[in-house]
C-alpha positions in Angstrom: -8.1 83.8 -38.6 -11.4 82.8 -39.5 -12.8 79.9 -37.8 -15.9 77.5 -39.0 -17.3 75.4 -36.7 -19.7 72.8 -37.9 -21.0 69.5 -36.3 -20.9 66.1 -38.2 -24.4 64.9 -40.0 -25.1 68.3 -40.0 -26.8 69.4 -44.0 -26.3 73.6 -43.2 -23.1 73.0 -42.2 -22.4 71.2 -45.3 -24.0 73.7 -47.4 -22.2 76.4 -45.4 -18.8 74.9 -46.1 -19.8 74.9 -49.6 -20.2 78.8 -50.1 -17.1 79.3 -47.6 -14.6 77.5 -50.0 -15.1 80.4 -52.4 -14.6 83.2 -49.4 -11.1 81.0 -48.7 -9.8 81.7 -52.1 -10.2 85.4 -51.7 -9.1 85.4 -48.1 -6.2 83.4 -48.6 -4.8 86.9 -50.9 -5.4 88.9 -47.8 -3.6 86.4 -45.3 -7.1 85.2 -43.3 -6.5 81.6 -42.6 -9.6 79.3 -42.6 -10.0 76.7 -39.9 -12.4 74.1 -39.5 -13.5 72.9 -35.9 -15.8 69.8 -35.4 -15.7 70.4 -30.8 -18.3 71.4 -29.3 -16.9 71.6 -25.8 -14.0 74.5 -27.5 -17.1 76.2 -29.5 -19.1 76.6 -26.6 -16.2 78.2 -24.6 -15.9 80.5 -26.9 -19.3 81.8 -27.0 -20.7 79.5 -30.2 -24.0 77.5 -29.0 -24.9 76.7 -32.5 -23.9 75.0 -35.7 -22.6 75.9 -38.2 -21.0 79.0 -36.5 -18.0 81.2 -38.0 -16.1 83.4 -35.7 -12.9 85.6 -36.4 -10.1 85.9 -34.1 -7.4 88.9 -34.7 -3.9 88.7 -34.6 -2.5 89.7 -31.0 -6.5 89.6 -29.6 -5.8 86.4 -27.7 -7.9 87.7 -24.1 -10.6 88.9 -26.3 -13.9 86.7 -27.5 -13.5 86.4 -31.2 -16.3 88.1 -33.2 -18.8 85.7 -34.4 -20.5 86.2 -37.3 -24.4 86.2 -37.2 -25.9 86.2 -40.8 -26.4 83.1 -43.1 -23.3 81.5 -43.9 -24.8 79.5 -46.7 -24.7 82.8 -48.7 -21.0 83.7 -49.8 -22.7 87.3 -50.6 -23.7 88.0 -46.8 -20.2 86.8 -45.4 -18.2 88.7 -47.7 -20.5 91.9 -47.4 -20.3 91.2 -43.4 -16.7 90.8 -42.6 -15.0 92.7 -45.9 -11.5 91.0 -46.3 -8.9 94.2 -47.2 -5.7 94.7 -48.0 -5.6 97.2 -45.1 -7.1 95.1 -42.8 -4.7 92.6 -40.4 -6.4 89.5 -39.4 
């Protein structure tokens, strides 16, 4: 599961969001769900301080901090070149 966390009024979350709809297509063929948060008292728990944020959680991993991902999320290049979606991959 994939999880965006954004903040309201917030233009690079917006633009984020925007680039991320296209990764959702793909993803959704691989069975990565797509979850948007808009708490920052849960985001901060689990390790996100800024916004927008994406972090992954895996299937069965529920003790573990998710991954979060740390390049630019307004390019749709950089997340899909960062966290490749596979068929061989469970998520």
């Amino acid at each position: 599961m994939a999880v965006f966390w954004y903040a309201r009024n917030c233009r690079a979350c917006d633009a984020a969001l925007e680039e991320l709809e296209a990764v959702d297509d793909d993803a959704d063929k691989f069975g990565v769900v797509f979850v948007k948060v808009n708490d920052k008292r849960l985001a901060k728990s689990t390790g996100v301080s800024r916004f927008p944020a994406l972090s992954f959680y895996q299937r069965g991993a529920e003790e573990e901090q998710p991954a979060l991902f740390k390049g630019d999320l307004a390019d749709e290049d950089e997340v899909r070149g960062r966290h490749q979606i596979s068929a061989n991959q469970e998520t």
